[in-house]
PQR file of N, CA, C, O and H, with PARSE charges and radii, in Angstrom:
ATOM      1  N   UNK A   1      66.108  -8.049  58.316 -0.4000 1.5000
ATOM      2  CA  UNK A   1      67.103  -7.516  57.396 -0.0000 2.0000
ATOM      3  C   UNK A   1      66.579  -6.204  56.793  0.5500 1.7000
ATOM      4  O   UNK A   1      65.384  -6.231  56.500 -0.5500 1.4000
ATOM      5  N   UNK A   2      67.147  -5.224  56.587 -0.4000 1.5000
ATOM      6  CA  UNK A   2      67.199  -3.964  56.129 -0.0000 2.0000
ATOM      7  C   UNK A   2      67.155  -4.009  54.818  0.5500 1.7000
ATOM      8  O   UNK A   2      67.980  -4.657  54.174 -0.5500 1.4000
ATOM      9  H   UNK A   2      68.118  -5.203  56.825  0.4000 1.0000
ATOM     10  N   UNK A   3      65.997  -3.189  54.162 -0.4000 1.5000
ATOM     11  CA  UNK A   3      66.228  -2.900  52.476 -0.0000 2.0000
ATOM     12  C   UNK A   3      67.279  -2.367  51.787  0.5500 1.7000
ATOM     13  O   UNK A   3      67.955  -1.452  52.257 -0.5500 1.4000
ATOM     14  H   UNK A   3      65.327  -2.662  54.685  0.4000 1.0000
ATOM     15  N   UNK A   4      67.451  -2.782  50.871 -0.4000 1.5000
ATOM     16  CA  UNK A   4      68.904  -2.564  50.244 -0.0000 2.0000
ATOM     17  C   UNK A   4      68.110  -0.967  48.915  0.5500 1.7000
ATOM     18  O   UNK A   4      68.550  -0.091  48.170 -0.5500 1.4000
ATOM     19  H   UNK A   4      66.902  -3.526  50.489  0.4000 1.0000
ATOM     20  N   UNK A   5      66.826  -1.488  49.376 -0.4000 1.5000
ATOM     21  CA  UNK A   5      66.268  -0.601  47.768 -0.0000 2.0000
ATOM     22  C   UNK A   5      64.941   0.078  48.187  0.5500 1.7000
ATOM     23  O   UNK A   5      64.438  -0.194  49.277 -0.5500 1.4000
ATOM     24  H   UNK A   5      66.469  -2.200  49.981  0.4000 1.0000
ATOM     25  N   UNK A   6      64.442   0.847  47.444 -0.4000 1.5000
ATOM     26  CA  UNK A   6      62.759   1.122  47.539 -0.0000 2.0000
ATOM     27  C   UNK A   6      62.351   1.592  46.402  0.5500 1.7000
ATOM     28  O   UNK A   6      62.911   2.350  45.611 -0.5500 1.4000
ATOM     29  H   UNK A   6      64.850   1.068  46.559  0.4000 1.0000
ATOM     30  N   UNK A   7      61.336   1.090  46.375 -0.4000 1.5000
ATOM     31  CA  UNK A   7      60.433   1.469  44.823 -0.0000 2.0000
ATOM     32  C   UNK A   7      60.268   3.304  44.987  0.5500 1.7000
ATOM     33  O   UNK A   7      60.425   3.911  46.047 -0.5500 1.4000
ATOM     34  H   UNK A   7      60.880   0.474  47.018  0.4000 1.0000
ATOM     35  N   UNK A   8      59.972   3.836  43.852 -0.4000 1.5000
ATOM     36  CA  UNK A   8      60.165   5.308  43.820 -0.0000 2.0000
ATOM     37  C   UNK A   8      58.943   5.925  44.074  0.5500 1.7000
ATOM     38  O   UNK A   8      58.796   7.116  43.799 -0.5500 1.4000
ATOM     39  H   UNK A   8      59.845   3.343  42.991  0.4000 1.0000
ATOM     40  N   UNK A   9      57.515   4.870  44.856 -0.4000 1.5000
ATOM     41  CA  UNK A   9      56.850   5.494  45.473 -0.0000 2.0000
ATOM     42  C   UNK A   9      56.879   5.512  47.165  0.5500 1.7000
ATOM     43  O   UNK A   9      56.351   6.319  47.930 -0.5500 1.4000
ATOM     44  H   UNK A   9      57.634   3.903  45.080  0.4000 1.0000
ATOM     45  N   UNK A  10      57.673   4.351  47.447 -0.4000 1.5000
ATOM     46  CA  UNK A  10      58.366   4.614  49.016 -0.0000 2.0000
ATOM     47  C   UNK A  10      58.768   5.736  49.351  0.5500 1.7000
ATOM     48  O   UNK A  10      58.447   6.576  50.192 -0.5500 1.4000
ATOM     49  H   UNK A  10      58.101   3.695  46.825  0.4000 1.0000
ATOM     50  N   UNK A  11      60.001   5.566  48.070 -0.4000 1.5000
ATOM     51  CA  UNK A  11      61.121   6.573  48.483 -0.0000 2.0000
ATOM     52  C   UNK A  11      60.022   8.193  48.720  0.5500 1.7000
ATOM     53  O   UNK A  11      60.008   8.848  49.762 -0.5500 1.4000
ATOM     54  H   UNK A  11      60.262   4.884  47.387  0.4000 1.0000
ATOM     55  N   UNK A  12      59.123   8.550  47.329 -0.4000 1.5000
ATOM     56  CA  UNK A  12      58.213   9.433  47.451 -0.0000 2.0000
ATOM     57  C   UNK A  12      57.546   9.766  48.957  0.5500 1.7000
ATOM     58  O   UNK A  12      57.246  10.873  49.405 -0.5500 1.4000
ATOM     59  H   UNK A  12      59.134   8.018  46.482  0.4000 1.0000
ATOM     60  N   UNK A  13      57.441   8.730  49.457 -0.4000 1.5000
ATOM     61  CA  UNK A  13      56.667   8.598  50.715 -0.0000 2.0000
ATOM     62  C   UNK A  13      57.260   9.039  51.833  0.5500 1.7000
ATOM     63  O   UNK A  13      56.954   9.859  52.699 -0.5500 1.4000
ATOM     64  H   UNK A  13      57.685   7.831  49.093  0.4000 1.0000
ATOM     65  N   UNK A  14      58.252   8.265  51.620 -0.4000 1.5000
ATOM     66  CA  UNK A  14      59.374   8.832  53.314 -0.0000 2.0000
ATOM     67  C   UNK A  14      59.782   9.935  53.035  0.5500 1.7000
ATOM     68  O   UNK A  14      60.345  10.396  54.028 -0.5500 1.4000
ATOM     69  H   UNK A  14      58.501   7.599  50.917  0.4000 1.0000
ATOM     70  N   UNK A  15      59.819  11.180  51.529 -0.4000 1.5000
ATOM     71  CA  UNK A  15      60.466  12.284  51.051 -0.0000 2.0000
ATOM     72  C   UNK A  15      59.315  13.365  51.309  0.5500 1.7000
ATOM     73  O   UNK A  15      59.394  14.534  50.933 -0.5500 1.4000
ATOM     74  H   UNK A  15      59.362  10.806  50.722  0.4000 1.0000
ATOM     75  N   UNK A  16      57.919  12.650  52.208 -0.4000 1.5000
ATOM     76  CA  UNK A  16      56.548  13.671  52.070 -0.0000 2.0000
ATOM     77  C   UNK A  16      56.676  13.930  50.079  0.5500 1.7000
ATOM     78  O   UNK A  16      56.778  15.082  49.658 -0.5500 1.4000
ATOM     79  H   UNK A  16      57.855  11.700  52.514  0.4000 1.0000
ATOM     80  N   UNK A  17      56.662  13.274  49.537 -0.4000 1.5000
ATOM     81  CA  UNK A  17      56.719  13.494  48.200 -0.0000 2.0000
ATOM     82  C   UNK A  17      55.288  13.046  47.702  0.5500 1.7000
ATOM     83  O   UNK A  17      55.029  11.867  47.941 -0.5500 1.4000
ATOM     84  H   UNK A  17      56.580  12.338  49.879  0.4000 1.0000
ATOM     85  N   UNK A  18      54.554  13.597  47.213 -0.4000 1.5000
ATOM     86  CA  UNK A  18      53.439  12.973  46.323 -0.0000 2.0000
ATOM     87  C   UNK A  18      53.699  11.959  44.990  0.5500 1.7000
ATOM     88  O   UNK A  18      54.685  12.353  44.367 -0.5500 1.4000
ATOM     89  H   UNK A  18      54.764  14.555  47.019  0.4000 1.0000
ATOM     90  N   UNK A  19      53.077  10.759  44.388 -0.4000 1.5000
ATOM     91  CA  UNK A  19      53.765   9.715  43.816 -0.0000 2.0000
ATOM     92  C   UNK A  19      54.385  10.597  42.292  0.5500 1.7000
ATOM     93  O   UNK A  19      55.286  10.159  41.576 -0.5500 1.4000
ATOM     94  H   UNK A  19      52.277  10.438  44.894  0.4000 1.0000
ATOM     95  N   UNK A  20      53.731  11.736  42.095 -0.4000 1.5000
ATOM     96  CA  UNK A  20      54.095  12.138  40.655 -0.0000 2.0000
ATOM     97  C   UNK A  20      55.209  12.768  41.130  0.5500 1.7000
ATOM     98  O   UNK A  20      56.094  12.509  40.314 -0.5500 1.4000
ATOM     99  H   UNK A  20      52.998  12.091  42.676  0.4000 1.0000
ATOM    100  N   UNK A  21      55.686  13.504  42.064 -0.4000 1.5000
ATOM    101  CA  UNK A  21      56.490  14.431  41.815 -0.0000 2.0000
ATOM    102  C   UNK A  21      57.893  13.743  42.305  0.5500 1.7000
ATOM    103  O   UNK A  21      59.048  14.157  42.208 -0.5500 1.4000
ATOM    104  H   UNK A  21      54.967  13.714  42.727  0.4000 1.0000
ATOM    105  N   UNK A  22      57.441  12.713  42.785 -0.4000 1.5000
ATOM    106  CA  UNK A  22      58.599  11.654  43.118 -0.0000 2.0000
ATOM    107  C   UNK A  22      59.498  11.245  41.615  0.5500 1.7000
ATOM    108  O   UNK A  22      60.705  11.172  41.383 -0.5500 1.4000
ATOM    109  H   UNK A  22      56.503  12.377  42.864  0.4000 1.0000
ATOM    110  N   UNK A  23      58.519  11.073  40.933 -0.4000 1.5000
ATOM    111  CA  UNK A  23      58.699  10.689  39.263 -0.0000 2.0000
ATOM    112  C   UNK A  23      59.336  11.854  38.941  0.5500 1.7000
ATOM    113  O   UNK A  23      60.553  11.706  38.837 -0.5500 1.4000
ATOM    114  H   UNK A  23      57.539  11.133  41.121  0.4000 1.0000
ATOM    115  N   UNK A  24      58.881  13.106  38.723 -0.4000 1.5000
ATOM    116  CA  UNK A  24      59.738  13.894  38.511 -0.0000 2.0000
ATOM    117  C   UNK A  24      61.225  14.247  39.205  0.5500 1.7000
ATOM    118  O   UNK A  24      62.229  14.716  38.668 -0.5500 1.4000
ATOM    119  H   UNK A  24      57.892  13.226  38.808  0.4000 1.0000
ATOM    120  N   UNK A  25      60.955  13.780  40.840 -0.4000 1.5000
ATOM    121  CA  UNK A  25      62.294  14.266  41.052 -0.0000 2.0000
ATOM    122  C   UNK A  25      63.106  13.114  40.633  0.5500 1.7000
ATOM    123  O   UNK A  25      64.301  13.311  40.857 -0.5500 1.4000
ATOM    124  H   UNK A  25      60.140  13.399  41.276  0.4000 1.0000
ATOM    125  N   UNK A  26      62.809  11.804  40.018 -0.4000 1.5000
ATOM    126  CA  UNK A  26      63.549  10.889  39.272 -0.0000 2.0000
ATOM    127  C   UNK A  26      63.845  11.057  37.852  0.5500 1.7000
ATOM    128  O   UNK A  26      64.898  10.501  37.541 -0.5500 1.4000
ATOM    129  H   UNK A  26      61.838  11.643  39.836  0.4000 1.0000
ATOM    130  N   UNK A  27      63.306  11.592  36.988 -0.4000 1.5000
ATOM    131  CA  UNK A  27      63.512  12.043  35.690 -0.0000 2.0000
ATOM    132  C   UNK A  27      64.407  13.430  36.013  0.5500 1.7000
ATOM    133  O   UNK A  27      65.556  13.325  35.583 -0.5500 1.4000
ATOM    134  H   UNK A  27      62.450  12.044  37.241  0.4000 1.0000
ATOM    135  N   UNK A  28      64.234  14.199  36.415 -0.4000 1.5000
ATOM    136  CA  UNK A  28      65.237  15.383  36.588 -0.0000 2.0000
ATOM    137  C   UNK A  28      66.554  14.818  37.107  0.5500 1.7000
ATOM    138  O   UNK A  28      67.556  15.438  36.753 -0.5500 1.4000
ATOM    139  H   UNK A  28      63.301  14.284  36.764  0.4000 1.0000
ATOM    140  N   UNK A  29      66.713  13.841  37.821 -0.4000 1.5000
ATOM    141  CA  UNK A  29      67.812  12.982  38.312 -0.0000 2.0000
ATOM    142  C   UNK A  29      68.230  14.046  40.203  0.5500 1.7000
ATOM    143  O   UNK A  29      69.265  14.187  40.855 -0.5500 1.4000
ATOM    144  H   UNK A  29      65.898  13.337  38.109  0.4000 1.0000
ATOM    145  N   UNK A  30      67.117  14.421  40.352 -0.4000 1.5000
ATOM    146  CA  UNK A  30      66.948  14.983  41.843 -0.0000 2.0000
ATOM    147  C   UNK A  30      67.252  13.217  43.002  0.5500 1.7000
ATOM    148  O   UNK A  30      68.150  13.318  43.838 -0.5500 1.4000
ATOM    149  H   UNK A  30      66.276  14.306  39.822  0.4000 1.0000
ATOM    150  N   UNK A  31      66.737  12.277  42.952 -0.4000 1.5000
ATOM    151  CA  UNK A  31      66.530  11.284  43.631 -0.0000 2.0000
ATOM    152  C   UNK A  31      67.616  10.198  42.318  0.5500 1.7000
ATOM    153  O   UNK A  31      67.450  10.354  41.108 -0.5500 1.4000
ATOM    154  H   UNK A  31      66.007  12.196  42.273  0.4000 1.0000
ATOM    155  N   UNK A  32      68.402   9.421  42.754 -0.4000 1.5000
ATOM    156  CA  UNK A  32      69.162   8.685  41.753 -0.0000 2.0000
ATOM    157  C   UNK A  32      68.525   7.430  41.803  0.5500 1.7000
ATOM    158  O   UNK A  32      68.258   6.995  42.923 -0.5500 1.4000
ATOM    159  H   UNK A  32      68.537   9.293  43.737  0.4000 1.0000
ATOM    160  N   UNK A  33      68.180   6.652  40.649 -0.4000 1.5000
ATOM    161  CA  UNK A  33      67.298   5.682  40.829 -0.0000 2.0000
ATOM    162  C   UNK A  33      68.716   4.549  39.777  0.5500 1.7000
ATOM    163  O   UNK A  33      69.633   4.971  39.073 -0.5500 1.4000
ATOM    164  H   UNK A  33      68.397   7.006  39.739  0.4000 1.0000
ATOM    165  N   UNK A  34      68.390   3.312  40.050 -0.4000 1.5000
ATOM    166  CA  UNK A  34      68.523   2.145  38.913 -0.0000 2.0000
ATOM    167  C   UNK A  34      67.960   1.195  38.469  0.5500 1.7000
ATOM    168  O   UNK A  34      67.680   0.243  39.198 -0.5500 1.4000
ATOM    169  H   UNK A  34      67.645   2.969  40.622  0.4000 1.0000
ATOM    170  N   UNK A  35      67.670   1.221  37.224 -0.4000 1.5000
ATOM    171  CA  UNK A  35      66.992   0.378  36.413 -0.0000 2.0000
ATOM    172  C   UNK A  35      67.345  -1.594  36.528  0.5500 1.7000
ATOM    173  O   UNK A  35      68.307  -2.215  36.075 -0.5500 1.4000
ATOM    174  H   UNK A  35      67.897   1.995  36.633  0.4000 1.0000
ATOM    175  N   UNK A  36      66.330  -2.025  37.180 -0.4000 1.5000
ATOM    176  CA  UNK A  36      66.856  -3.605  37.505 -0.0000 2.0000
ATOM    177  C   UNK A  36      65.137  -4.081  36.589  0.5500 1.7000
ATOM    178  O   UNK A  36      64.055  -4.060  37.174 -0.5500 1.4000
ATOM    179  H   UNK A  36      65.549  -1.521  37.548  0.4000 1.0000
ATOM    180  N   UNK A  37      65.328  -4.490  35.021 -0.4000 1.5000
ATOM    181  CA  UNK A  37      64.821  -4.997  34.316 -0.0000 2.0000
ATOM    182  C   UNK A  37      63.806  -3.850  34.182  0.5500 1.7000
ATOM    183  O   UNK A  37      64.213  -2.743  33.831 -0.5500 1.4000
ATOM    184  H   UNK A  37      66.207  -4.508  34.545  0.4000 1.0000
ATOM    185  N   UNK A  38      62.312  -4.090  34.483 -0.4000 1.5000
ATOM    186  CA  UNK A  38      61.806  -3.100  34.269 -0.0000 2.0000
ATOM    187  C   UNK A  38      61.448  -2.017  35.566  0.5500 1.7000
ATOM    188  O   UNK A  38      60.623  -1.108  35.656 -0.5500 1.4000
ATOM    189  H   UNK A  38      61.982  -4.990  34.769  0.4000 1.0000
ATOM    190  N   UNK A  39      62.067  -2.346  36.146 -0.4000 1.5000
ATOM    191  CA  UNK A  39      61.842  -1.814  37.519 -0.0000 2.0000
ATOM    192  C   UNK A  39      62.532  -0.014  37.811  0.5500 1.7000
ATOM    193  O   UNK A  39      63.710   0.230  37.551 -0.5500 1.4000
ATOM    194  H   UNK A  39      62.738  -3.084  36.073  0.4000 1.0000
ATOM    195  N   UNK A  40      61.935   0.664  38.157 -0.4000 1.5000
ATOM    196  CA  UNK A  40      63.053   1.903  39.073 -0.0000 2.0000
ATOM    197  C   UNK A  40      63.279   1.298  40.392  0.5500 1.7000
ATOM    198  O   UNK A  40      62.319   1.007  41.106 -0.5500 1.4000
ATOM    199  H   UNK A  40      60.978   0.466  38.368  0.4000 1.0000
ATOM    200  N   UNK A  41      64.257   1.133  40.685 -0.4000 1.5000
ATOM    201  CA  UNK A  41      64.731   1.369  41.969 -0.0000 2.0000
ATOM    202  C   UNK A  41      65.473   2.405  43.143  0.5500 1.7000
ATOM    203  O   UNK A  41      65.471   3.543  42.672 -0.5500 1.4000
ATOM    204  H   UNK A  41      65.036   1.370  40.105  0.4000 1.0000
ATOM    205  N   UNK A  42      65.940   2.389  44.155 -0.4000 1.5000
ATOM    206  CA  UNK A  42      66.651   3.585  44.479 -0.0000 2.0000
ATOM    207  C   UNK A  42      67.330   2.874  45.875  0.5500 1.7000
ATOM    208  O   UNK A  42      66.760   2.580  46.926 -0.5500 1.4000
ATOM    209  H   UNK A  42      65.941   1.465  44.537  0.4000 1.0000
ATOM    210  N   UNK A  43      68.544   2.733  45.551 -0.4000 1.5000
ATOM    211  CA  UNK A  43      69.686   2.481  46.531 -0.0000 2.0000
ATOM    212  C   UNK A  43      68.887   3.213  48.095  0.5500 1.7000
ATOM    213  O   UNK A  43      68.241   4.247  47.925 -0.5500 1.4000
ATOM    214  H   UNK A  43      69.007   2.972  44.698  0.4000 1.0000
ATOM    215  N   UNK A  44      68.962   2.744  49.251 -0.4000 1.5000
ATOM    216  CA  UNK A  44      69.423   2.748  50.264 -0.0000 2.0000
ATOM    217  C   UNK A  44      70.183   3.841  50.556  0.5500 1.7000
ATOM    218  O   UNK A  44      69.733   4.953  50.835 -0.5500 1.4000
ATOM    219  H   UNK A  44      69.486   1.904  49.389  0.4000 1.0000
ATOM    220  N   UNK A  45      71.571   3.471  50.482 -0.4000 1.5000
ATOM    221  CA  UNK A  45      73.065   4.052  50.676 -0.0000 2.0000
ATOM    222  C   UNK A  45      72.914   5.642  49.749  0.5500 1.7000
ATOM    223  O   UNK A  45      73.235   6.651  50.378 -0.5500 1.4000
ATOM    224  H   UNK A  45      71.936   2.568  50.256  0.4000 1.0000
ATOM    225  N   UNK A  46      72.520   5.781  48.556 -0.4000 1.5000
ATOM    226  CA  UNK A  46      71.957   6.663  47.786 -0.0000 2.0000
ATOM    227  C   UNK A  46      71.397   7.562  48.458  0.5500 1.7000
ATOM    228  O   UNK A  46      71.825   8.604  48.955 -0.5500 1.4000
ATOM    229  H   UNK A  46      72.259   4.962  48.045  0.4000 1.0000
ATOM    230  N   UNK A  47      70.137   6.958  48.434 -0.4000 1.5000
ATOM    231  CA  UNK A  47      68.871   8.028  49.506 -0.0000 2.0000
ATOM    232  C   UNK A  47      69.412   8.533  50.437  0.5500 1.7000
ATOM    233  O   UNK A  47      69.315   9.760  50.430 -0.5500 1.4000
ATOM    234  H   UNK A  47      69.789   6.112  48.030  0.4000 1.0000
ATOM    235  N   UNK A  48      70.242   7.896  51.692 -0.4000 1.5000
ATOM    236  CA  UNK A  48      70.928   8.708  52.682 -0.0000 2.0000
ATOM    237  C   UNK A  48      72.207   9.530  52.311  0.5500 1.7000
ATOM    238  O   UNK A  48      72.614  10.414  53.065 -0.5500 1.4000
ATOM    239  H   UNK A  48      70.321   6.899  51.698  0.4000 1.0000
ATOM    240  N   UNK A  49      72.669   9.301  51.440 -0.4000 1.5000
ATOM    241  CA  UNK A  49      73.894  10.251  51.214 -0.0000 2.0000
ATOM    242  C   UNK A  49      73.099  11.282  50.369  0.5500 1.7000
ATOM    243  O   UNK A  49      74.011  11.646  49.626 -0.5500 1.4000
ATOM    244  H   UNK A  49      72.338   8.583  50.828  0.4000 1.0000
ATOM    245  N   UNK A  50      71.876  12.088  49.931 -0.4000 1.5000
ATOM    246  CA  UNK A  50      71.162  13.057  48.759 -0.0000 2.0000
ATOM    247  C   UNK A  50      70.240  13.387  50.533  0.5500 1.7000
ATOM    248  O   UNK A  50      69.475  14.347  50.623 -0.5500 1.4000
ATOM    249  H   UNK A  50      71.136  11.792  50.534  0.4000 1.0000
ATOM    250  N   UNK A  51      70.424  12.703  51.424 -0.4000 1.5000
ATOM    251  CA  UNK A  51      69.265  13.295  52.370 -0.0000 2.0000
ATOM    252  C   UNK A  51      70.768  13.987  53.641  0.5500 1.7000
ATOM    253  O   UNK A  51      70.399  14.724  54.556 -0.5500 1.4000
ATOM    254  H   UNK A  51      71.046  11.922  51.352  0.4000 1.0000
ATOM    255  N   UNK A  52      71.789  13.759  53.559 -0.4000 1.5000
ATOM    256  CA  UNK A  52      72.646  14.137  53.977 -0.0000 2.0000
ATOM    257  C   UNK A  52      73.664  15.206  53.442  0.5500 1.7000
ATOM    258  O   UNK A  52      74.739  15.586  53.908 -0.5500 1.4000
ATOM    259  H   UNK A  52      72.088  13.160  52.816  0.4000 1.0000
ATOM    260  N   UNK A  53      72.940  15.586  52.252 -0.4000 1.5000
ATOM    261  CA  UNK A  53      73.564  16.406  51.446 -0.0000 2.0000
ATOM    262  C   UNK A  53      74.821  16.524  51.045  0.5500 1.7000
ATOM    263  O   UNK A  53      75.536  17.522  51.132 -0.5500 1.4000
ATOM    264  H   UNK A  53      72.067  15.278  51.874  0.4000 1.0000
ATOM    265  N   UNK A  54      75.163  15.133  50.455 -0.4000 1.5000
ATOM    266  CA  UNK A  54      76.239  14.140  49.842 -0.0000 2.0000
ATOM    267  C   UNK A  54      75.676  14.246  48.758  0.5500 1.7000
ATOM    268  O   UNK A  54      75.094  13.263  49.216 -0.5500 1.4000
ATOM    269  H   UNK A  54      74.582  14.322  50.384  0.4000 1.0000
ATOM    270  N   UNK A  55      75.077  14.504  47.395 -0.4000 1.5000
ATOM    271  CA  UNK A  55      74.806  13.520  46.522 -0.0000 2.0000
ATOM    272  C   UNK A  55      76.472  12.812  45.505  0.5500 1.7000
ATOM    273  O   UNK A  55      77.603  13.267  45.334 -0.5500 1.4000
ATOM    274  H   UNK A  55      75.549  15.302  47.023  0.4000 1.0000
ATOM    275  N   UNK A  56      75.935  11.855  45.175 -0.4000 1.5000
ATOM    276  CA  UNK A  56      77.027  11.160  44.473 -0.0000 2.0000
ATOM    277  C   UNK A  56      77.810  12.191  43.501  0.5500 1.7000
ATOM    278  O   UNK A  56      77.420  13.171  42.866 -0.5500 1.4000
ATOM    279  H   UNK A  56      75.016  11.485  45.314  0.4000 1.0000
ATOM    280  N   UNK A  57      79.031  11.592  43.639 -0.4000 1.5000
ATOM    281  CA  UNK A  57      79.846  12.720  42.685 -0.0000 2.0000
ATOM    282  C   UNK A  57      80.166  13.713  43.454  0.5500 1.7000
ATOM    283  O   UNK A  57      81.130  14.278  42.936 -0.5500 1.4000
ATOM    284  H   UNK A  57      79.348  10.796  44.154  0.4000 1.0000
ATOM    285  N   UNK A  58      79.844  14.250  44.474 -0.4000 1.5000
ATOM    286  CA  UNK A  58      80.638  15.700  44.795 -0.0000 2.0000
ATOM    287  C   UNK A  58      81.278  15.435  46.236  0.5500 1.7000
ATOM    288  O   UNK A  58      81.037  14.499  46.998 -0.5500 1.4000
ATOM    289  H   UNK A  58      79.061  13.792  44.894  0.4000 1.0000
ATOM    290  N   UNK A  59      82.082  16.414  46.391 -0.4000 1.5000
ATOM    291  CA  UNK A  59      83.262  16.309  47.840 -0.0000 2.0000
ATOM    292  C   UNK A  59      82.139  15.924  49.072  0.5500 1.7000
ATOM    293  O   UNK A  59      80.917  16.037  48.964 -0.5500 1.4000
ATOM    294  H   UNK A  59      82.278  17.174  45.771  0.4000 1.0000
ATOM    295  N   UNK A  60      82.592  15.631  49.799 -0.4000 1.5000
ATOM    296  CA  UNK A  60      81.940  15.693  51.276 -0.0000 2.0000
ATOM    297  C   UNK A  60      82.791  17.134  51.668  0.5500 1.7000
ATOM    298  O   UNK A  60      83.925  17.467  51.322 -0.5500 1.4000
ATOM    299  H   UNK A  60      83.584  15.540  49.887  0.4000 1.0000
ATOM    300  N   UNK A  61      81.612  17.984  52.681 -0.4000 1.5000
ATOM    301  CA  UNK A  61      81.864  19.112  53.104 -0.0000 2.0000
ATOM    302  C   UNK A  61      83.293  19.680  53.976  0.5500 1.7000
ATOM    303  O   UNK A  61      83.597  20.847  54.223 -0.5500 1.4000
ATOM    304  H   UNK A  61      80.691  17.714  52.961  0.4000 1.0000
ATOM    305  N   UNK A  62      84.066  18.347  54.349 -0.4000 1.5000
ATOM    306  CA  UNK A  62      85.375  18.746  54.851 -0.0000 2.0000
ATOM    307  C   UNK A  62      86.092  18.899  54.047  0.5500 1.7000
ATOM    308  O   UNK A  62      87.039  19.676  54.171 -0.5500 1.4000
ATOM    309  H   UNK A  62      83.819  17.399  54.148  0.4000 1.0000
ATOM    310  N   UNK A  63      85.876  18.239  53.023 -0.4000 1.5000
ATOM    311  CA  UNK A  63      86.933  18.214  51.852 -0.0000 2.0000
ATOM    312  C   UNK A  63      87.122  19.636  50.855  0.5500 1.7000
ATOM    313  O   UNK A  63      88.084  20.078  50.227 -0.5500 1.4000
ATOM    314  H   UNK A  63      85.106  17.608  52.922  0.4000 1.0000
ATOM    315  N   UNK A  64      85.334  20.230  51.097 -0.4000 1.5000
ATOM    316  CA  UNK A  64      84.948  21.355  50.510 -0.0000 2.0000
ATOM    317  C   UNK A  64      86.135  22.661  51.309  0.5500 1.7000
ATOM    318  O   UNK A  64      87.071  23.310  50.840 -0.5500 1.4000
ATOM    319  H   UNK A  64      84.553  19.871  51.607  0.4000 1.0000
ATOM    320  N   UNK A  65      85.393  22.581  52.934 -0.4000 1.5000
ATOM    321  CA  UNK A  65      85.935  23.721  53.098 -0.0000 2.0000
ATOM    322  C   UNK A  65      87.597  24.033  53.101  0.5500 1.7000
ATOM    323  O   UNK A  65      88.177  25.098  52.889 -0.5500 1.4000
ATOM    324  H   UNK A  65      84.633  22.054  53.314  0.4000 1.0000
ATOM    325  N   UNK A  66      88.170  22.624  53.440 -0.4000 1.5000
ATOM    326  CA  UNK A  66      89.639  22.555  53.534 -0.0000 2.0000
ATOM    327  C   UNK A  66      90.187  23.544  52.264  0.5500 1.7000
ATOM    328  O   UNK A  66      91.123  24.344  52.255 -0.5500 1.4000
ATOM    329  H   UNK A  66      87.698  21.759  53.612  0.4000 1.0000
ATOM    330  N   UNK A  67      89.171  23.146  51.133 -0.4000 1.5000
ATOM    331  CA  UNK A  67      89.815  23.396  49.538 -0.0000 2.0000
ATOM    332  C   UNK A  67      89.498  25.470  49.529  0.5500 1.7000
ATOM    333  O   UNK A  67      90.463  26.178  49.244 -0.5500 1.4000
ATOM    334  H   UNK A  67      88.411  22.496  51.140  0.4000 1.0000
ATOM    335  N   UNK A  68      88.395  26.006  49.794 -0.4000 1.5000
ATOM    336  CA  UNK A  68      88.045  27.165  50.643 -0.0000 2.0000
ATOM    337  C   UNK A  68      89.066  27.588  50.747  0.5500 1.7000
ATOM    338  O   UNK A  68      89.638  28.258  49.886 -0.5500 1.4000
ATOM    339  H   UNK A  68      87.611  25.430  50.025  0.4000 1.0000
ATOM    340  N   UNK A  69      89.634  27.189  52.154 -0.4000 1.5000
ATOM    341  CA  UNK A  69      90.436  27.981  53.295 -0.0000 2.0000
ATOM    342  C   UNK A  69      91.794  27.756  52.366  0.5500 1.7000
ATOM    343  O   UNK A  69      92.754  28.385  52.811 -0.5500 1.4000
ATOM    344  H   UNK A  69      89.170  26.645  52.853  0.4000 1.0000
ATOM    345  N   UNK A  70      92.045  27.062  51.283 -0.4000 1.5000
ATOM    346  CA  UNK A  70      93.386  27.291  51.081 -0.0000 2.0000
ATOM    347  C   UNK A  70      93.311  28.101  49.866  0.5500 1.7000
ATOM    348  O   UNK A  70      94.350  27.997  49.213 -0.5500 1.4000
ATOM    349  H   UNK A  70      91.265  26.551  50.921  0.4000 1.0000
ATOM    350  N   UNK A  71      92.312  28.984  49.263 -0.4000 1.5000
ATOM    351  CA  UNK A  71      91.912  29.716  48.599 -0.0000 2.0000
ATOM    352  C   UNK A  71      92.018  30.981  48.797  0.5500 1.7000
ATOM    353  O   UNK A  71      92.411  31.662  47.850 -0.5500 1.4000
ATOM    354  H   UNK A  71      91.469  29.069  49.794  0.4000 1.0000
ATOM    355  N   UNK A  72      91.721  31.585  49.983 -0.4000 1.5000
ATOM    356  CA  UNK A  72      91.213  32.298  50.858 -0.0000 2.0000
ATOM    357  C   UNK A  72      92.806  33.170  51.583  0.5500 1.7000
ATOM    358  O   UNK A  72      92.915  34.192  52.261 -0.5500 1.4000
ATOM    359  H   UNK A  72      91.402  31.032  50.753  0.4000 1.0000
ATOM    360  N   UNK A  73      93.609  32.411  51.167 -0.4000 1.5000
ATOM    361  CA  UNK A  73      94.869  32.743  52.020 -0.0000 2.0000
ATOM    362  C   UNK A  73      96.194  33.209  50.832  0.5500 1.7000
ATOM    363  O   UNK A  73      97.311  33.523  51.244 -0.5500 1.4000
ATOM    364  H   UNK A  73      93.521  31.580  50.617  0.4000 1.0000
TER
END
């Protein structure tokens, strides 16, 4: 079974991130983490949509340029 989560020195790890700056890119809110008791965690589904250059909250890029091109005209 596939992780649903990774601690924010994984995530650091698979990001070539060193463990501090992982922390930072979690306090700046660069990497989106959630708090499960005392824990950081970091979604799965998260990590690949911020490594796909999705992050949460903004259009996906078709949606972007469609909005563009009807600008543009």
């Amino acid at each position: 079974m596939e992780k649903l989560t990774y601690n924010v020195e994984e995530t650091g790890k698979a990001l070539g991130l060193s463990r501090a700056s992982a922390y930072k890119a979690v306090h700046d809110g660069i990497i989106p983490t959630i708090r499960i008791g005392r824990r950081l965690v970091v979604p799965r589904v998260q990590l690949e949509k911020l490594l796909n250059g999705k992050p949460e909250g903004t259009p996906d890029a078709k949606a972007t340029s469609q909005k563009d091109q009807g600008e543009n005209k």
